[in-house]
C-alpha positions in Angstrom: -8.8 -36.0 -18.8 -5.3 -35.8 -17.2 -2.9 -36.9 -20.7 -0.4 -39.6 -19.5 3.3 -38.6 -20.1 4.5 -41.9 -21.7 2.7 -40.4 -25.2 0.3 -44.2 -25.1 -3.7 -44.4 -26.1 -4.6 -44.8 -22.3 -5.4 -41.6 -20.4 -5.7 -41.6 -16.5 -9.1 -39.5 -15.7 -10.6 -37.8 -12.7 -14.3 -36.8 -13.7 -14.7 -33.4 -12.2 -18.9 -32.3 -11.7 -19.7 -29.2 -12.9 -20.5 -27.0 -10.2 -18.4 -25.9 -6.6 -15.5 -28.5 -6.7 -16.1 -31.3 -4.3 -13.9 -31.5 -1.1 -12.8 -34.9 -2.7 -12.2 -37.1 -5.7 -11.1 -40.6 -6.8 -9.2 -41.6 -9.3 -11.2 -44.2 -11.0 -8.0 -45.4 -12.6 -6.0 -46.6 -9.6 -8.1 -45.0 -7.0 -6.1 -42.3 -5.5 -7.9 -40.1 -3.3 -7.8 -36.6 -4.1 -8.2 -33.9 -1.8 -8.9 -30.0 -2.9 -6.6 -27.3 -2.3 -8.5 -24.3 -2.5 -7.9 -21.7 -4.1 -6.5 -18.2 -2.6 -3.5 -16.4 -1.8 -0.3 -16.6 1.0 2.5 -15.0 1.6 5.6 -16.1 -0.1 9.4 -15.1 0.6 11.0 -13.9 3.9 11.2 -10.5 5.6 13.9 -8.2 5.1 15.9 -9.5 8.1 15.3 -13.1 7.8 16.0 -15.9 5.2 18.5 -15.8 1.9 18.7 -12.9 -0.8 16.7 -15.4 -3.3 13.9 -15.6 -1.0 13.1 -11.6 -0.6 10.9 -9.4 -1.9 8.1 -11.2 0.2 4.8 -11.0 -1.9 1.7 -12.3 -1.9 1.1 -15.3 -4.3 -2.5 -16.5 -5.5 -3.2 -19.9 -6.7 -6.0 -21.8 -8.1 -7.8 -24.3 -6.8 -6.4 -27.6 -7.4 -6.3 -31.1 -6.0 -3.3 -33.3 -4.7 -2.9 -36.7 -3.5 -3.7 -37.6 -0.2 -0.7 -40.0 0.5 2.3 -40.5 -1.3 1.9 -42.9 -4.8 2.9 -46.1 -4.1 5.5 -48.1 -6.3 2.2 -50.3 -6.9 0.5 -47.0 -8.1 3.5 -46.3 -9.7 4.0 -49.4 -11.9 0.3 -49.4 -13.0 0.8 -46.0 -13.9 3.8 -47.1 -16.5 1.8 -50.5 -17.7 
């Protein structure tokens, strides 16, 4: 279960299977389609002779899997979200 931030009883939920993660998900809530970012690791930062101070060293950054909407939420989305 994915707690809602406005503190209230009802919880958005995306059931998850045990097992490898499927490629996609819906949220049964207000059906958002969920794709799966997989998890491994990519270069983050510039080279010495490219890009701003801020973004050197470059290093290698791993992540874990985790899954993102596939379009943008909606103001619909967005208001059902708040009711």
């Amino acid at each position: 279960m994915w707690p809602r931030k406005d503190k209230s009883d009802k919880q958005s939920s995306v059931a998850v299977p045990a097992g490898p993660l499927p490629a996609t998900l819906v949220n049964e809530v207000d059906g958002t389609e969920l794709i799966l970012v997989p998890e491994g690791g990519f270069l983050r930062g510039s080279l010495p002779s490219q890009g701003d101070p801020d973004e050197r060293p470059r290093r290698e950054i791993y992540l874990h899997a985790f899954y993102v909407a596939r379009h943008p939420v909606t103001n619909k989305q967005y208001r059902k979200f708040l009711e």
